[in-house]
C-alpha positions in Angstrom: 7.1 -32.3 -26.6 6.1 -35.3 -24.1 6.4 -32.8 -21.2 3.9 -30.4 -23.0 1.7 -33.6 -23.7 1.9 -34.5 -20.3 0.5 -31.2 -19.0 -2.4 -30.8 -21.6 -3.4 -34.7 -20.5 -2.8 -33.4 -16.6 -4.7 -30.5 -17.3 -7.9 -32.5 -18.6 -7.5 -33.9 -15.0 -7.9 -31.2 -13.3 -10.6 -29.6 -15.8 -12.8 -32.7 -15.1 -12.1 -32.4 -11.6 -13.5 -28.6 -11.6 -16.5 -29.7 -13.9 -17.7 -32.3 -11.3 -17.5 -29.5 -8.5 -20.2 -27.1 -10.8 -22.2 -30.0 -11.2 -22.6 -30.7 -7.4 -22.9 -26.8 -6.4 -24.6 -25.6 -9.5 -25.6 -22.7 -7.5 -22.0 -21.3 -9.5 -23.4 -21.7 -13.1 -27.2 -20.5 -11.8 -25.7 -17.3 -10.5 -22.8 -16.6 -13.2 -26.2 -16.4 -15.4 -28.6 -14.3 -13.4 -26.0 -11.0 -13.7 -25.8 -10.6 -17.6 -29.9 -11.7 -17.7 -30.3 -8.6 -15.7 -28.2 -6.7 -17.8 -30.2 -7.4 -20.9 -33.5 -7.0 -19.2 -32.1 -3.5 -17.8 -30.6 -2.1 -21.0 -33.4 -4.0 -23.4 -36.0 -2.4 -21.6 -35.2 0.5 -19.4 -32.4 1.8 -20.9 -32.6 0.9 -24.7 -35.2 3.5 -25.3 -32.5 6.6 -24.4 -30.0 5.2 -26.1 -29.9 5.8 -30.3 -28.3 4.0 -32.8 -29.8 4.8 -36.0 -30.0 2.2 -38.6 -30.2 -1.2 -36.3 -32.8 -2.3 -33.2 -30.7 -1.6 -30.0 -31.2 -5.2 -28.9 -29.4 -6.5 -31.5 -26.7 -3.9 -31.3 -26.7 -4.6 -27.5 -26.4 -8.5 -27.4 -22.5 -8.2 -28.7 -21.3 -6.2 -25.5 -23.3 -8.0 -23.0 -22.2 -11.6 -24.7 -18.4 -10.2 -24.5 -19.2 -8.9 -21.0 -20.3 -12.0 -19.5 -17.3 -14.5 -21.0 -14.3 -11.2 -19.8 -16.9 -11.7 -16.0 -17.2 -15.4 -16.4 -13.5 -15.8 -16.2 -13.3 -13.8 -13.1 -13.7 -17.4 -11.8 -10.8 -18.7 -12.3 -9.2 -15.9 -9.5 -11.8 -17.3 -6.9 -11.4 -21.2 -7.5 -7.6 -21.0 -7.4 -7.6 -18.7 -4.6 -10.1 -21.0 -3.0 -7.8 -23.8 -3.5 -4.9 -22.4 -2.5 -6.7 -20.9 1.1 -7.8 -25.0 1.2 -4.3 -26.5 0.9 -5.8 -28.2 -2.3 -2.5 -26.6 -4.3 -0.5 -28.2 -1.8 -2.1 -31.8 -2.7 -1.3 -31.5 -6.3 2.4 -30.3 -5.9 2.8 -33.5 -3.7 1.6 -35.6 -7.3 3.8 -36.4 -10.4 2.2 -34.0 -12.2 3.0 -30.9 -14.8 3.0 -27.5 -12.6 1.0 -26.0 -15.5 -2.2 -28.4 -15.3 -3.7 -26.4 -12.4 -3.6 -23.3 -14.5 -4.5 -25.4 -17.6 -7.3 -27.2 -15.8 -9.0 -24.0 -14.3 -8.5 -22.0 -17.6 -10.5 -24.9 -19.3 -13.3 -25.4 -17.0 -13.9 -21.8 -16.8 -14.1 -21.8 -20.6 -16.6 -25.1 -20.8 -18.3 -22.9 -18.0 -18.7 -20.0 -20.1 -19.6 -22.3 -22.5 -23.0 -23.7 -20.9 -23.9 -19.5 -20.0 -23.4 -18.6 -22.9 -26.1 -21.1 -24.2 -28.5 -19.2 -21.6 -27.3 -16.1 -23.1 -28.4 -16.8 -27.1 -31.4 -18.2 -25.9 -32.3 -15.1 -23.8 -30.8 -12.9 -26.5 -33.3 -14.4 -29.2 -35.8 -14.1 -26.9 -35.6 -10.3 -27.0 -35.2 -9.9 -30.5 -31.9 -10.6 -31.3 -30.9 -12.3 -34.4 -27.4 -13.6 -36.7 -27.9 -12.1 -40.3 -24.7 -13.7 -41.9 -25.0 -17.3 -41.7 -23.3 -20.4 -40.0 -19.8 -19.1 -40.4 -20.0 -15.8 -39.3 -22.0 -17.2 -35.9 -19.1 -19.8 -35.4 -16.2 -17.3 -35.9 -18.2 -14.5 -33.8 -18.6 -17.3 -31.1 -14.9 -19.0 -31.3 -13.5 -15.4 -31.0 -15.8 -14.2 -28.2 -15.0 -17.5 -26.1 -11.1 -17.2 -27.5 -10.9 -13.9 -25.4 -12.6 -15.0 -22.3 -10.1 -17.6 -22.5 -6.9 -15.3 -22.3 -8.9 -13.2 -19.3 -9.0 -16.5 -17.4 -4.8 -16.1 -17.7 -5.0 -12.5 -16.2 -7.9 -14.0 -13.2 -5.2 -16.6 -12.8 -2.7 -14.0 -11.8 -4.6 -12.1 -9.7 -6.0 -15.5 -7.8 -2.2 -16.9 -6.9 -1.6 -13.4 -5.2 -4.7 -13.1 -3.2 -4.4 -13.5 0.3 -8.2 -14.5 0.8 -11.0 -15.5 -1.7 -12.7 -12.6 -0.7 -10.0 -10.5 -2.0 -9.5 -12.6 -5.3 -13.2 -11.8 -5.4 -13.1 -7.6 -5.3 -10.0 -7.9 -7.2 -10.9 -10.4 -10.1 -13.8 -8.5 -10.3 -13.6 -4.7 -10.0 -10.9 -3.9 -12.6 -13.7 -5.4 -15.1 -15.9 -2.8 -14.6 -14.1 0.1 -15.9 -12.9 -1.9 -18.8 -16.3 -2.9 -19.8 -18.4 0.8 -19.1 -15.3 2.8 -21.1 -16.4 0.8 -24.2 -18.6 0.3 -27.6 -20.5 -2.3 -25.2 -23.1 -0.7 -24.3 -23.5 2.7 -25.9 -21.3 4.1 -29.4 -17.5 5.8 -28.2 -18.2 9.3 -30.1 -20.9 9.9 -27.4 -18.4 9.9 -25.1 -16.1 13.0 -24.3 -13.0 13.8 -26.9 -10.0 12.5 -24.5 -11.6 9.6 -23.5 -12.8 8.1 -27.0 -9.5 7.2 -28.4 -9.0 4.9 -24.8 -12.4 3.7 -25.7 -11.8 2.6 -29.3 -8.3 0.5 -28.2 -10.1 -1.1 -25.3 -9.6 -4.8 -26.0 -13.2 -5.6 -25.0 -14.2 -2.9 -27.7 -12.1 -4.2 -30.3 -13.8 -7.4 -29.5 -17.2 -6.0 -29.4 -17.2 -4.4 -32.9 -15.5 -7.5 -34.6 -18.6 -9.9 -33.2 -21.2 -6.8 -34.4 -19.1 -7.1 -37.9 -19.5 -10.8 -37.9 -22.8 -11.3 -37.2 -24.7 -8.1 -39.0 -26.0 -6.5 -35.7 -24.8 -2.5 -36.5 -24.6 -0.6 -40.4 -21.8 0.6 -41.5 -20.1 4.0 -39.5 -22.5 3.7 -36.3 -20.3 5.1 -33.9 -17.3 3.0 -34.8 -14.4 5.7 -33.8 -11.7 6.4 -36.0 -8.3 4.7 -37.4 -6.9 0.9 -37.2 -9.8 -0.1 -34.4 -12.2 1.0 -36.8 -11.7 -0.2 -39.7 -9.7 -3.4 -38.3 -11.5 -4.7 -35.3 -11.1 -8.4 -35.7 -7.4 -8.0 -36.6 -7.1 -5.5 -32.9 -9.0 -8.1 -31.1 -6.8 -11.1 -32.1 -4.0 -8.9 -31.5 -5.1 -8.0 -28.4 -5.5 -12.1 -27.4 -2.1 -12.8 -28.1 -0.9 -10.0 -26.3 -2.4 -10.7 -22.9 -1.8 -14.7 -23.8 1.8 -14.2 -24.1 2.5 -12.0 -20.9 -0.4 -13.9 -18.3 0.6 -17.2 -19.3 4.2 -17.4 -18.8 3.4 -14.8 -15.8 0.6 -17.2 -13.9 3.1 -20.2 -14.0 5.6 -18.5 -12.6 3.1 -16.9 -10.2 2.4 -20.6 -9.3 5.7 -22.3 -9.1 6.9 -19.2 -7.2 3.5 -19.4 -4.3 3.7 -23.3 -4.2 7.7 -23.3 -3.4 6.7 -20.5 -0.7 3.7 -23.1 0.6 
């Protein structure tokens, strides 16, 4: 138990250490914003008016999928910083400290998450803006929110991975980055699954960021009943799929990014 303390209080550290660094480049949080701003302006008003979902104003269906889009992108972070530190010999500083191996990992997953945090503050405000709305109350906004930010959390675990093996921040860049895309485009986020062909809408309907997508339009009233919601368990159980889904990739990146660390810092 005190060694578990000991890394959470380690792990603040380190999380307050990567908050100062956004605060004196905050070219990061400016930029992590301009992408899904562009997204909403592109599909709000260019591409919203090809796209049909009976029943609800596309905006509001939209603003799920490019919310969940920009926390699962948001986290791609955390494989640039700890690649960045580790190309800096920054790693190599905090192995020489008494401190818990997992407060690197904890302190990078954190700031990332109080990063998505402040973007996603940007996000509501453009969201509103163009017409977006909650229609069922406090608690639905807080759980929609607390699961939305839950999952960007367990990407940050996944980025982690993929940072401690890149060579290069460059390649912790392409590589953090480019699996997202495919991940997010075969999904509800953007358009409904049974538009898409027969094979590939079962793939679509399990996608995690799908599952997640749905569950945040259930919670906050943004699509009726049957639009385009696929068949079977995702369906009818998308907040049950997407906490599934959270545990899943918790359980396998976590244990996997430590050991990814304590395996490239006894190698360094």
């Amino acid at each position: 138990m005190t060694a578990v303390v000991g890394a959470f209080v380690d792990g603040w550290v380190v999380t307050k250490r990567n908050l100062i660094k956004i605060k004196r480049i905050p070219d990061l949080l400016i930029f992590s914003t301009v992408q899904p701003i562009m997204f909403v302006l592109l599909f709000a008003y260019v591409f919203g008016g090809a796209i049909n979902t009976p029943g609800v104003n596309y905006r509001e269906y939209l603003m799920a999928g490019i919310f969940t889009q920009t926390v699962m992108f948001g986290s791609g972070i955390t494989a640039i910083g700890l690649a960045d530190d580790l190309q800096k010999g920054i790693i190599d500083r905090f192995r020489s400290l008494p401190m818990s191996r997992a407060a690197v990992l904890i302190g990078r997953t954190t700031s990332d998450l109080l990063n998505n945090v402040l973007v996603l503050v940007i996000m509501v405000l453009c969201g509103l803006l163009v017409g977006w709305r909650i229609h069922t109350g406090v608690l639905g906004a807080v759980a929609g929110f607390a699961l939305m930010l839950l999952f960007g959390y367990a990407i940050s675990w996944v980025a982690a991975v993929i940072g401690l093996a890149a060579k290069t921040v460059e390649v912790a860049q392409s590589a953090g980055l480019i699996w997202m895309f495919p991940v997010t485009f075969l999904s509800n986020a953007f358009i409904t699954t049974n538009t898409l062909p027969d094979w590939l809408q079962p793939v679509a309907d399990w996608n995690p960021l799908s599952a997640v997508v749905l569950a945040l339009r259930d919670l906050w009233g943004n699509a009726p009943e049957g639009l385009g919601r696929g068949d079977g368990f995702p369906a009818e159980h998308p907040l049950a799929l997407a906490l599934i889904w959270i545990t899943g990739i918790l359980l396998v990146f976590v244990p996997w990014s430590i050991a990814k660390y304590r395996k490239t810092a006894t190698a360094s």
